[in-house]
C-alpha positions as CSV (number, residue, x, y, z in Angstrom):
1,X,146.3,150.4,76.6
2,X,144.2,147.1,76.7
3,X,141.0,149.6,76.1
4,X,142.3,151.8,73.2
5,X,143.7,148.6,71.3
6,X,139.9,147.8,71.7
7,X,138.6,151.1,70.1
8,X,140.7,150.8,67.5
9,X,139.9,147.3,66.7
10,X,136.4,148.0,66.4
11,X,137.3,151.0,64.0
12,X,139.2,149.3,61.7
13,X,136.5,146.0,61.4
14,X,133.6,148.2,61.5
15,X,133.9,151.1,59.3
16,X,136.5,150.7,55.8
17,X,136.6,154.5,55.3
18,X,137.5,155.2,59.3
19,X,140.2,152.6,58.7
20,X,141.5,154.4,56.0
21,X,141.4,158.0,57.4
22,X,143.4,156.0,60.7
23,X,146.0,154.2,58.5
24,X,147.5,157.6,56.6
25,X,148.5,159.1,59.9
26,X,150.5,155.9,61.3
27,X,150.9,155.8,64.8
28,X,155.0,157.2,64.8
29,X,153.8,160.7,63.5
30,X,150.8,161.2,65.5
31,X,153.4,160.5,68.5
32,X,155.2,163.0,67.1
33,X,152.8,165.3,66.3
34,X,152.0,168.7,68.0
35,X,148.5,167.7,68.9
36,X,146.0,164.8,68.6
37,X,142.4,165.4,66.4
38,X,139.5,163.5,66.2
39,X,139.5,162.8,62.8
40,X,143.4,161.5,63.0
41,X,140.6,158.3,64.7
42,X,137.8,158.8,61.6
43,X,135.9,161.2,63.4
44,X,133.4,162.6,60.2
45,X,132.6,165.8,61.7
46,X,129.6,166.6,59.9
47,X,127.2,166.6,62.2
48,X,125.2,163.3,61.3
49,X,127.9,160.3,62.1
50,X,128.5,159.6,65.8
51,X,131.9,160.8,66.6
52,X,131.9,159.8,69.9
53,X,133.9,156.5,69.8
54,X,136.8,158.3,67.5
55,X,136.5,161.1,70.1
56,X,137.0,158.6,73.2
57,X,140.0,157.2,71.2
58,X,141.8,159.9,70.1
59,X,141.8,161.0,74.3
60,X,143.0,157.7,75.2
61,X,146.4,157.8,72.7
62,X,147.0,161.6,73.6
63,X,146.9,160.1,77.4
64,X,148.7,157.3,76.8
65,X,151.7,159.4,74.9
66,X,151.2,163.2,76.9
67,X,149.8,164.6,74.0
68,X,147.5,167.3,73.7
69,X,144.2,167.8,72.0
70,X,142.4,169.6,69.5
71,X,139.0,169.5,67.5
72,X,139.7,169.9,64.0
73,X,138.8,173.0,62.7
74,X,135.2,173.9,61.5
75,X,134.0,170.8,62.6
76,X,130.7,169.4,63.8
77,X,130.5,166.4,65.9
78,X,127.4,164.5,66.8
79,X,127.3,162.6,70.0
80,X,124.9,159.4,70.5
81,X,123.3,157.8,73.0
82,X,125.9,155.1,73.1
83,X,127.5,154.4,76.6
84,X,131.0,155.9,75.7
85,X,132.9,158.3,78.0
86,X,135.8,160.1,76.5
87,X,138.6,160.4,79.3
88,X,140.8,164.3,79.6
89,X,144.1,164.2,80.6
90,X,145.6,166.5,78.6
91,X,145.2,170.2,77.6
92,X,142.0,170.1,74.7
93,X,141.4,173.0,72.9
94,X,137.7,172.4,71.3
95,X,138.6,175.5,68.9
96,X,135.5,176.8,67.3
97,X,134.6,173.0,66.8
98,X,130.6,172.5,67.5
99,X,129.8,169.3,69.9
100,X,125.9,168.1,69.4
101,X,124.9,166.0,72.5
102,X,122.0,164.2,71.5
103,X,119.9,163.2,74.6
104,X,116.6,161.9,73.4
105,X,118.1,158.1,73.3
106,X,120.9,157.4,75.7
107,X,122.0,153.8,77.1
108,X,123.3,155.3,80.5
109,X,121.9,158.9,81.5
110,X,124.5,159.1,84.0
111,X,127.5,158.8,82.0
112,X,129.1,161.7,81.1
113,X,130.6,162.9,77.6
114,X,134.1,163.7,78.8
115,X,135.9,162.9,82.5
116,X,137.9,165.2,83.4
117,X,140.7,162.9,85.2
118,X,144.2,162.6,87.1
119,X,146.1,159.9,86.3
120,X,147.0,160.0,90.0
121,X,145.2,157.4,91.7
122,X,143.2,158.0,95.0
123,X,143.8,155.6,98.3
124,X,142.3,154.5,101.4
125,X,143.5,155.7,104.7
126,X,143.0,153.0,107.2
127,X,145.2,154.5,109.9
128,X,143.0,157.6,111.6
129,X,140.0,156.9,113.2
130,X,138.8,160.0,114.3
131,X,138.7,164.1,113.3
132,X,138.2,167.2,115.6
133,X,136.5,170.8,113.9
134,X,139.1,172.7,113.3
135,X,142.0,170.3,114.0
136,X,145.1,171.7,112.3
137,X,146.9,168.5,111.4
138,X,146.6,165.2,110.2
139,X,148.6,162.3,111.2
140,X,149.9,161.5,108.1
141,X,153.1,162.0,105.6
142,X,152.8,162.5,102.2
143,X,155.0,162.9,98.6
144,X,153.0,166.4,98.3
145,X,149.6,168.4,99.1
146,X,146.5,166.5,99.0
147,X,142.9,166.5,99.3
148,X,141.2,164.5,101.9
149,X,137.7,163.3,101.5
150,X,135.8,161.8,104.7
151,X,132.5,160.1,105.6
152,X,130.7,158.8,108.8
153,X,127.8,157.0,107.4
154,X,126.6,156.6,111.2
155,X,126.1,160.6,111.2
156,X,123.6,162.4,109.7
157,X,123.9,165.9,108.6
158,X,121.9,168.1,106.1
159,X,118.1,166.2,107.3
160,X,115.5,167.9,104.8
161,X,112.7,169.9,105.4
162,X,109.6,170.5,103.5
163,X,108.3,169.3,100.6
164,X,111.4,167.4,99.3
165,X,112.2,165.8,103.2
166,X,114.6,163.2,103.3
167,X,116.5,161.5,106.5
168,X,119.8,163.4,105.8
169,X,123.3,162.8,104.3
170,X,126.2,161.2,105.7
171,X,128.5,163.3,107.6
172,X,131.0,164.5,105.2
173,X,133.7,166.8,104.4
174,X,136.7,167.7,102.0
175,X,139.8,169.4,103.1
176,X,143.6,170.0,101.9
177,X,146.6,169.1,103.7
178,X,150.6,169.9,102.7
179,X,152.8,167.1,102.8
180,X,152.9,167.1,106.2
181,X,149.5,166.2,107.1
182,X,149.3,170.0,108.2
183,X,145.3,171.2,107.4
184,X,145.1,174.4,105.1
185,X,143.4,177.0,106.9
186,X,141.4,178.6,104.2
187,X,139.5,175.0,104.1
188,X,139.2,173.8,107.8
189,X,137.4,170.6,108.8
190,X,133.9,171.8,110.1
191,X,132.6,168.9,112.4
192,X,133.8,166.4,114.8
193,X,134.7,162.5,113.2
194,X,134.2,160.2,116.1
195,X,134.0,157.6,114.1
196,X,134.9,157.2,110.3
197,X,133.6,155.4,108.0
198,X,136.0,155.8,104.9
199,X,138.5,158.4,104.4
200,X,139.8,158.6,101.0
201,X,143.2,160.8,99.9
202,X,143.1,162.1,96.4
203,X,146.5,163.3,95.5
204,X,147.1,166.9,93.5
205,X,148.6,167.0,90.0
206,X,151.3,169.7,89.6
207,X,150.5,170.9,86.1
208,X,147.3,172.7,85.2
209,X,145.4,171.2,83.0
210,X,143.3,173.5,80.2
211,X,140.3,173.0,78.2
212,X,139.9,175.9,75.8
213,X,136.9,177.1,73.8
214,X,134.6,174.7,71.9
215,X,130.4,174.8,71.1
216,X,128.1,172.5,72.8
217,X,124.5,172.3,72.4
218,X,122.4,168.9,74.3
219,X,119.5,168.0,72.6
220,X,117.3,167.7,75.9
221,X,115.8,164.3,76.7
222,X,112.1,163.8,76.9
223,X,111.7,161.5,79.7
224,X,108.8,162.1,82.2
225,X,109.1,164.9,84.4
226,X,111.0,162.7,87.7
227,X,114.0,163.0,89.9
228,X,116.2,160.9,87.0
229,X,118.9,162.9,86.9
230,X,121.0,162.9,83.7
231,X,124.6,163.7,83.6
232,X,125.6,163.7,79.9
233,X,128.3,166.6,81.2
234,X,131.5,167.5,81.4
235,X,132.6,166.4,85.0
236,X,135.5,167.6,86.5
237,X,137.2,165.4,88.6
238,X,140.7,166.7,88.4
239,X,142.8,169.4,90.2
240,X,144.4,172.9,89.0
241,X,141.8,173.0,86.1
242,X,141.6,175.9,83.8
243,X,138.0,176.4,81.9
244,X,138.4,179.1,79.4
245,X,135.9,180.1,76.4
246,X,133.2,176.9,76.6
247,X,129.6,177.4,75.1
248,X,126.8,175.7,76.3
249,X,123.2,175.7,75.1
250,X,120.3,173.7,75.1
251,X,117.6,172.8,72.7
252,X,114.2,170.8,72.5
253,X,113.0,171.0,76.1
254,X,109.2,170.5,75.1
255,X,106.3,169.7,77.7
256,X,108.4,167.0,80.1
257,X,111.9,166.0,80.9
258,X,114.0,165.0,83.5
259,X,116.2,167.0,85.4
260,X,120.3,168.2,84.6
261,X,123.0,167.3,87.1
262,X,125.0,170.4,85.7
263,X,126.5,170.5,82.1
264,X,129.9,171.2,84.0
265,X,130.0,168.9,86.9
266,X,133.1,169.9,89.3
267,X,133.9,167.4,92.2
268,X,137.0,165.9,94.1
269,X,139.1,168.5,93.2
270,X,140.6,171.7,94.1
271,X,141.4,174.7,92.4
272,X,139.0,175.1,89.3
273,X,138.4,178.2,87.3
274,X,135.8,178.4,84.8
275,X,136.3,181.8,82.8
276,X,134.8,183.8,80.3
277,X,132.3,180.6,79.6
278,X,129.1,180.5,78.6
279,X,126.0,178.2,79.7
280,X,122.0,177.6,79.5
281,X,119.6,177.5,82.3
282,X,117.1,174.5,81.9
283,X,113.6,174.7,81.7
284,X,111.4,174.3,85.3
285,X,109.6,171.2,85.3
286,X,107.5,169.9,88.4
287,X,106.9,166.4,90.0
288,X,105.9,165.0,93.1
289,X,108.0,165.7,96.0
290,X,108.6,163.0,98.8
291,X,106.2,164.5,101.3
292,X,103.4,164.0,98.0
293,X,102.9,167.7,96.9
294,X,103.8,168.8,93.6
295,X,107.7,170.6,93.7
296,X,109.6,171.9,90.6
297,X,112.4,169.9,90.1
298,X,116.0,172.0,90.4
299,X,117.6,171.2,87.0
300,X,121.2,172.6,86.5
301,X,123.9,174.1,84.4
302,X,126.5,173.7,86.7
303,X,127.2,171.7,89.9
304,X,130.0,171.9,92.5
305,X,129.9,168.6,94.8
306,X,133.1,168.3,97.4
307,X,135.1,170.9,96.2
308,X,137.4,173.5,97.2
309,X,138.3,176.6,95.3
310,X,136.4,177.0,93.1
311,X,135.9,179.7,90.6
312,X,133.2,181.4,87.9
313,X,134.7,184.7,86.3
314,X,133.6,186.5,83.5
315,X,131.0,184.0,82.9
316,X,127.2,184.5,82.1
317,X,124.6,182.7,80.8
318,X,122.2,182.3,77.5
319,X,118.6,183.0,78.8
320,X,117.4,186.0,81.2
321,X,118.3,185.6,84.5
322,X,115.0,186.8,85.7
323,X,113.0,184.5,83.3
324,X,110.8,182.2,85.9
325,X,110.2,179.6,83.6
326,X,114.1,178.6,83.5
327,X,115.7,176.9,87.0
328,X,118.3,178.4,88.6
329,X,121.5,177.6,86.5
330,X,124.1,177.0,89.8
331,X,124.2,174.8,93.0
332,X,126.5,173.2,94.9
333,X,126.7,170.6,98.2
334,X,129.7,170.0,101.1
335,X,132.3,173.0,99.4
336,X,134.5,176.0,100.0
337,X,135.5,178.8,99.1
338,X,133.3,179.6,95.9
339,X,133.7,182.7,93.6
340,X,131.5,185.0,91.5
341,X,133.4,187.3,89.9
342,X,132.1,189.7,86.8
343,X,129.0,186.8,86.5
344,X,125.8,187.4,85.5
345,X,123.8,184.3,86.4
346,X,120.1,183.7,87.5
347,X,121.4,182.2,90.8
348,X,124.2,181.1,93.8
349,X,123.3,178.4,95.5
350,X,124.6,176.3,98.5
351,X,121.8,173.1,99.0
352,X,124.5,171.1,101.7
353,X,126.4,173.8,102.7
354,X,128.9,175.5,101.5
355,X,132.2,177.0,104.1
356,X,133.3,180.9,102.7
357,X,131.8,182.2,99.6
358,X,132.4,185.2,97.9
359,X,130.3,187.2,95.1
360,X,131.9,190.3,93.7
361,X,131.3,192.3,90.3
362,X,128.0,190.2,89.4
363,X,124.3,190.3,89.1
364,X,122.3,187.5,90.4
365,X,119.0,187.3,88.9
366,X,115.2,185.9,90.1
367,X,116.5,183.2,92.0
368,X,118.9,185.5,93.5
369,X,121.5,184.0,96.3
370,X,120.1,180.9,98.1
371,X,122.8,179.2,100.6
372,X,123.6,177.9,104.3
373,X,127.1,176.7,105.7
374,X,129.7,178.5,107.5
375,X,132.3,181.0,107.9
376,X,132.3,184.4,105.7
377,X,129.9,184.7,103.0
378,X,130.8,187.9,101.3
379,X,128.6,190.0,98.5
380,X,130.7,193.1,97.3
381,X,129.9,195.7,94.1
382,X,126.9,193.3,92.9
383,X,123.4,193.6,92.1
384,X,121.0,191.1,93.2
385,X,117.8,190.4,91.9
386,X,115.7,188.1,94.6
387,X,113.1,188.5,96.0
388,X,115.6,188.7,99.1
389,X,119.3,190.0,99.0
390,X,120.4,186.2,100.6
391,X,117.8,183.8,101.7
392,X,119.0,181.3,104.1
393,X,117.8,177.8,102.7
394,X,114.3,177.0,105.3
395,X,114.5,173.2,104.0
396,X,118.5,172.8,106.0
397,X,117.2,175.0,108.7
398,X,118.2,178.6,107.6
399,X,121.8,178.3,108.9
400,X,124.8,180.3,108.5
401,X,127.3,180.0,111.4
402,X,129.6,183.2,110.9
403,X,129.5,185.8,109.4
404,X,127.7,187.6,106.3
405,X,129.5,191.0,104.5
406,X,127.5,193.2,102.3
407,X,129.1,195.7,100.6
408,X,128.5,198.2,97.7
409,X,125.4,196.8,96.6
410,X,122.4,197.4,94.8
411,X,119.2,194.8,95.5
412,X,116.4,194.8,93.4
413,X,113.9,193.1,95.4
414,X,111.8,190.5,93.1
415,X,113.5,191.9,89.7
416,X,111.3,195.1,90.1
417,X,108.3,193.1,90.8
418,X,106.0,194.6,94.1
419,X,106.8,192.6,97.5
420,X,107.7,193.7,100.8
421,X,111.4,193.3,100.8
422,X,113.7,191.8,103.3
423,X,117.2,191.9,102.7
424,X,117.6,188.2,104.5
425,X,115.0,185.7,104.7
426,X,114.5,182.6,105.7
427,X,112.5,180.2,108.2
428,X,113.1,178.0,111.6
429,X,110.3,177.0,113.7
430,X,113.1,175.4,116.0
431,X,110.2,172.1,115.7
432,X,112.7,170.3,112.8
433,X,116.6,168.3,114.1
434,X,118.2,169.5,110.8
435,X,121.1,166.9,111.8
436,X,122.9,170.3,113.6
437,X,122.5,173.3,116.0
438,X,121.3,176.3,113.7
439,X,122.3,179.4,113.4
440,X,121.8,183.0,111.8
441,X,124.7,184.8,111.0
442,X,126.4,185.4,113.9
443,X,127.4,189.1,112.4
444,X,126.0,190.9,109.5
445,X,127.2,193.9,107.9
446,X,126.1,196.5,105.6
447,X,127.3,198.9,103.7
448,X,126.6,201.2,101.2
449,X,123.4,199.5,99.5
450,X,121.0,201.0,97.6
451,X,117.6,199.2,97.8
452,X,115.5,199.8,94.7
453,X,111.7,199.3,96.2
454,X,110.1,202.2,94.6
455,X,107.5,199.4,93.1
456,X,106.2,198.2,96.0
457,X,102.5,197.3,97.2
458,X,99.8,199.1,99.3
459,X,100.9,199.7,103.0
460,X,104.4,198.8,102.2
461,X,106.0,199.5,105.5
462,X,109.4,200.0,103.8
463,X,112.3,197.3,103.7
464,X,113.0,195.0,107.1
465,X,116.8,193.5,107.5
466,X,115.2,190.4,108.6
467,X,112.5,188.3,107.2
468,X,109.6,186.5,109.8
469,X,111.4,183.3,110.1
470,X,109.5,182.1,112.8
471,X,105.9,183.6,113.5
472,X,105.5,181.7,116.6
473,X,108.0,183.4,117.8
474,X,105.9,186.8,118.1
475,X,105.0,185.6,122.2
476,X,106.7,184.2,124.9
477,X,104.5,181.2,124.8
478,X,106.9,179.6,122.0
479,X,109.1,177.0,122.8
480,X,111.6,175.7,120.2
481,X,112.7,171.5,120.5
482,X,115.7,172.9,118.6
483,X,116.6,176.2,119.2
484,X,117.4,178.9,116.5
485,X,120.3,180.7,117.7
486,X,120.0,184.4,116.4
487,X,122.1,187.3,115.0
488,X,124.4,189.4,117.6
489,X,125.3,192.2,115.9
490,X,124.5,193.9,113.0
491,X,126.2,196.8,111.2
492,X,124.5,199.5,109.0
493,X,126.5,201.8,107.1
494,X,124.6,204.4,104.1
495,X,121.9,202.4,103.6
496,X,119.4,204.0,101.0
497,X,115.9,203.0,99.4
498,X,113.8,204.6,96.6
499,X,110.7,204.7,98.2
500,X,112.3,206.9,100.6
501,X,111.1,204.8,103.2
502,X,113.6,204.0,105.8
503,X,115.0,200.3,106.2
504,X,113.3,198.1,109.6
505,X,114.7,195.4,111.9
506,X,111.7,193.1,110.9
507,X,108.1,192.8,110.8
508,X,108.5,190.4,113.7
509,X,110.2,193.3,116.0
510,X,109.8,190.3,119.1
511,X,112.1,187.8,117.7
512,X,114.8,190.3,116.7
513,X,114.4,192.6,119.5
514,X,117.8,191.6,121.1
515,X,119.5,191.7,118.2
516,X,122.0,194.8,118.5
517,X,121.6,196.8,115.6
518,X,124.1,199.5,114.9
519,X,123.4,202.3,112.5
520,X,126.5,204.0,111.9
């Protein structure tokens, strides 16, 4: 309240004409009004004023009263660099309002435009010191289901490989309980806790909160080509979110920039859906890594951090998924249960793992699917463009600890360019402690994939189920610090190619050969 008797102070001593756009809608009928606009707080809308303080307020009285939102018709709002953030805690309907983000001056890159919010606040939980994998309850009672968020800062997980190496991330996960304390099976706690260093419980709002439609376009920023990520974004922080109709694009990426921490940013919550939406993959731009090499810089549209349940349907985006000079527009760290459905996108991607994913009814283009984690990762009626069908992540140790489902397919290794294709890649030299034992998919299965190689080069032996992800591994003089532990079992079912040529185990037939393959 304090804060909003703030922003409209400043209106009314700052700007005469905002005051007197305020003052004909007194505060009685906006209360009773069916919805709260921008320019009800002297938002111009034309493009050229900055909105963004009347935009902040106009959230903070349809919060205060349970009001929702909506952008006035036709309009155009420009958004400064100021350090404003406007908080969503009601249903906002953008309409076919435009939003012009304007990143080439900002005071805080890492603020975002809107927070998507409960107004349930989180808590501590000082009572449990410890966690099991796959313990099924949780000492605790609550008013209703929650999310619990976890860390042991004395554990590290995820240690980097490569060019971008790092010493690892804290041990963490994100799982929901009932009131009960009793863990949801469809998001089980993947690692022991023996010790933890804050555990955090973020209660669930009831009601689903929507956010319909509306144009945004960022004005990139022209910083030097670094790891300063900016998150001028939408960040979802809330539960039982809805999505539906947004527009993002981007304009005015020139010769440098920094990175994009995702346009939508969805995090701490559950239950998200992001439907029939439309976004902008960001231009590549390189740097130097941490090992001092030159890397290109992963610049997003969208990230998922701790999340569960979270899905992308009916959503695609501006550019052409196979265009290299864009980034891949999706990635994610420590989630579950992520969906693809009826996407068109230039990439999935799972850096920090990600437990069950699902991709059905899309096409992935050159970036293709990228992941490691656990539990079932699922790719059903899709077509993938890759230069592999799904590459297990070489830099967090190529793992996958379950199992992978392929079903109804078509893979177009490369986008049609000419490489020898393997339908899953990856690399271990079992020389690197990623932090965790690795693993390939413990079971694979395949069925019904068509394999469009016909462009392929000279002395193309014809498609191999497994990449070389270990070339030392080719004689029996290899020994591995930190052993890879391999495939089982794999199923083939109808698998056909358009070179005619028939599909392999793997170019390095010694590391796979007791891998039982069954061609059905």
């Amino acid at each position: 309240m304090i804060y909003h008797i703030l922003i409209l102070h400043f209106i009314f001593t700052t700007n005469p004409e905002k005051t007197q756009v305020f003052s004909s809608t007194p505060n009685s009928k906006l209360i009773n009004s069916e919805a709260v606009r921008y320019s009800d707080f002297g938002a111009k809308g034309d493009g050229k004023t900055d909105d963004m303080e009347a935009i902040v307020a106009a959230h903070e009285f349809a919060n205060e009263h349970g009001l929702p939102v909506k952008a006035d018709k036709g309009a155009s709002y420009y958004i400064g660099g100021k350090e404003l953030t406007a908080t969503i805690q009601t249903d906002t309907d953008f309409g076919e309002a435009s939003f012009l983000i304007d990143d080439t001056e900002v005071e805080n890159r890492t603020a975002p435009v809107f927070l998507v919010s409960s107004s349930l606040e989180p808590y501590k939980v000082k009572t449990i010191s410890s966690l099991k994998r796959n313990q099924e309850k949780v000492d605790l009672k609550l008013p209703g289901p929650a999310l619990i968020t976890v860390t042991d800062s004395n554990t590290k997980r995820y240690i980097r490989f490569g060019p971008n190496v790092n010493n690892g991330a804290s041990q963490t996960d994100i799982f929901l309980i009932d009131r009960n304390g009793s863990v949801d099976t469809n998001t089980p706690i993947i690692w022991d806790f023996d010790q933890i260093s804050e555990m955090t419980i973020l209660p669930i709002d009831d009601e689903t909160l929507k956010i319909t439609a509306g144009r945004f376009t960022t004005i990139a920023n022209q910083e030097e080509s670094q790891y300063n990520y900016y998150s001028r974004n939408i960040s979802i922080q809330r539960s039982n979110v809805v999505i539906d109709g947004l527009e993002h694009r981007i304009t005015g990426e020139g010769d440098q920039g920094a990175p994009y921490n995702g346009f939508l940013n969805i995090s701490n919550c559950t239950n998200v859906t992001v439907q029939n939406t439309t976004l902008t993959g960001h231009k590549t731009y390189q740097t130097i890594g941490r090992a001092g090499t030159t890397v290109s810089m992963g610049s997003y549209d969208i990230i998922v951090n701790k999340a569960l349940n979270v899905s992308f349907i009916n959503c695609k985006q501006t550019n052409d998924i196979d265009d290299h000079t864009f980034w891949g527009i999706m990635g994610s760290n420590f989630s579950k249960n992520l969906l693809f459905d009826k996407c068109t996108f230039s990439r999935f991607d799972a850096h920090m793992g990600v437990a069950n994913a699902t991709i059905r009814n899309s096409t992935l283009g050159h970036m293709g699917i990228n992941a490691i984690g656990t539990g079932t990762f699922t790719v059903e009626k899709s077509e993938i463009r890759g230069r592999s069908l799904i590459n297990l992540r070489p830099d967090y140790g190529s793992t996958w600890e379950g199992k992978l489902i392929i079903r109804d397919c078509t893979f177009v290794p490369a986008a049609g360019r000419p490489v020898s294709a393997s339908l899953i890649s990856g690399s271990n030299s079992g020389q690197h402690d990623f932090g965790y034992t690795c693993y390939m998919p413990e079971e694979i299965i395949i069925e019904n994939l068509r394999i469009e190689d016909s462009n392929h080069p000279e002395n193309y032996l014809g498609p191999a189920i497994f990449g070389n992800f270990n070339s030392e591994r080719e004689n029996d003089s290899s020994e591995e610090k930190y052993p890879y532990v391999l495939t089982k079992k794999v199923t083939i079912k109808n698998v056909t190619t358009s070179s005619g040529k028939e599909l392999r185990v793997s170019e390095n037939e010694r590391m796979f050969e007791g891998v039982n393959v069954d061609v059905k």
